[in-house]
C-alpha positions in Angstrom: 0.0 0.0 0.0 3.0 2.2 0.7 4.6 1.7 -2.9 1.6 2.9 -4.3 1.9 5.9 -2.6 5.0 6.8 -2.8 4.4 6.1 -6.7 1.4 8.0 -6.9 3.5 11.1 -5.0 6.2 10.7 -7.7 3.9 10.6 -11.1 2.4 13.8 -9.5 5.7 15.7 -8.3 6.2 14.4 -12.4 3.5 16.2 -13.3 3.6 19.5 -11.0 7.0 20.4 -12.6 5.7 19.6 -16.5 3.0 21.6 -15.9 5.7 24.6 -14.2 8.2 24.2 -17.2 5.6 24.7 -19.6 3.9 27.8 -17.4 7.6 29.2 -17.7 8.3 28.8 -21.3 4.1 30.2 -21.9 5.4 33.4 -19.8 8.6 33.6 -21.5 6.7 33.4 -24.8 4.2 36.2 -23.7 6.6 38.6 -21.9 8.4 38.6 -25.9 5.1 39.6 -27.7 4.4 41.9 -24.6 7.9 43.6 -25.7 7.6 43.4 -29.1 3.4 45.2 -29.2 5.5 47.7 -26.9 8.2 48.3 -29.0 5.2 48.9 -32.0 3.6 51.2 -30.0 6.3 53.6 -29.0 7.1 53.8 -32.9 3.1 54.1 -33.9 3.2 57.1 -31.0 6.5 58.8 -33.4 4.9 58.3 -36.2 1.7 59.9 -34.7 3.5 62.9 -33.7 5.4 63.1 -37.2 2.1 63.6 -38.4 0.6 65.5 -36.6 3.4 68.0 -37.3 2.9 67.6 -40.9 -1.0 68.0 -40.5 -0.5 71.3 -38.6 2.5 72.6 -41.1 0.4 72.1 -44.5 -2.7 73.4 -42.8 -1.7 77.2 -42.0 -4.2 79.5 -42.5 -1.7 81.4 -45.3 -0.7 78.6 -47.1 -4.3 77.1 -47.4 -5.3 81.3 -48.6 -2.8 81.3 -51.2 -3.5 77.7 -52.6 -7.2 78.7 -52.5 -6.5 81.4 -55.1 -4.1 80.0 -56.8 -6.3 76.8 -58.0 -10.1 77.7 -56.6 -12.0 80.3 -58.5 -14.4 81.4 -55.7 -15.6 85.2 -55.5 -17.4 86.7 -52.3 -21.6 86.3 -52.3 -23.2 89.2 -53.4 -26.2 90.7 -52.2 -27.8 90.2 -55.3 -27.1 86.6 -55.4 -29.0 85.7 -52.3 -32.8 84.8 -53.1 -35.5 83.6 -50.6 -36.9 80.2 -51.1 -40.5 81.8 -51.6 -39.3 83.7 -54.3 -38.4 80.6 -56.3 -40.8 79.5 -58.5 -42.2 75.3 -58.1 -40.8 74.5 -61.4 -37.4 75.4 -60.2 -37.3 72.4 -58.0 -37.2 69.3 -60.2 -39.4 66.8 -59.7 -36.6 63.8 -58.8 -35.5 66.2 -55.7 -39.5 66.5 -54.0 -39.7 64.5 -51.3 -41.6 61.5 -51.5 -44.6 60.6 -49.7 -44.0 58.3 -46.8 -45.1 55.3 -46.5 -45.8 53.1 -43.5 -45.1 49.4 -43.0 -48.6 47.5 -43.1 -49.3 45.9 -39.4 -48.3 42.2 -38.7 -51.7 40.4 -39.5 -52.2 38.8 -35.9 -51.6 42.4 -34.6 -54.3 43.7 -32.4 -55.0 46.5 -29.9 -54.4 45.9 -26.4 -55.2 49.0 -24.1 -53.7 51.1 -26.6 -50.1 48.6 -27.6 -50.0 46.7 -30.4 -49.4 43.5 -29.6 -48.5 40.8 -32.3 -48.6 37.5 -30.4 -51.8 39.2 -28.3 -50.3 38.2 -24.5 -49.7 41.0 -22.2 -46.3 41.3 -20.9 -45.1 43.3 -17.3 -47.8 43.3 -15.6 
């Protein structure tokens, strides 16, 4: 009865440290793609800032004026090219632009009116 023990105590001690070598070489393992998802993100960060500088540099307010002249041809409004919408005749609007009429789903067919809910299997829920 003894031997058995003592065997059973050895196949686990067996087992503990397989299971502990492999729980070493799993944090190992995850401890280098901790690094290396660190390492990306301080270089994604850099390249965010790069960016970010660039975004800011091409966006001044002088440069985007004089690029605006140079290639847009864009006047100031003028009184006389403001209008009120009641001044505008129908025909202006074309007809593929009115809005259309709207239309509402048709009512599930074992629907009915329960104290003012429509129901479709007709039981009462929450009370």
């Amino acid at each position: 009865m003894t031997l058995r023990l003592v065997i059973l105590w050895m196949f686990l001690g067996v087992v503990a440290a397989f299971g502990l070598y492999m729980v070493k070489f799993r944090v190992q393992a995850l401890k280098i793609e901790v690094a290396a998802a660190e390492t990306q993100l301080r270089e994604e960060k850099k390249n965010l800032h790069v960016l970010t500088a660039e975004w800011t540099y091409l966006n001044r307010p002088e440069r985007l004026r004089a690029l605006s002249a140079k290639y847009l041809d864009i006047k100031p409004v003028q009184g006389s090219q403001l209008a009120d919408i009641a001044a505008l005749p129908n025909s202006a609007v074309p007809h593929a632009a009115q809005p259309a009429a709207v239309v509402e789903p048709p009512s599930p067919p074992a629907a009915r009116l329960v104290r003012g809910m429509t129901l479709a299997s007709g039981a009462i829920h929450g009370r």
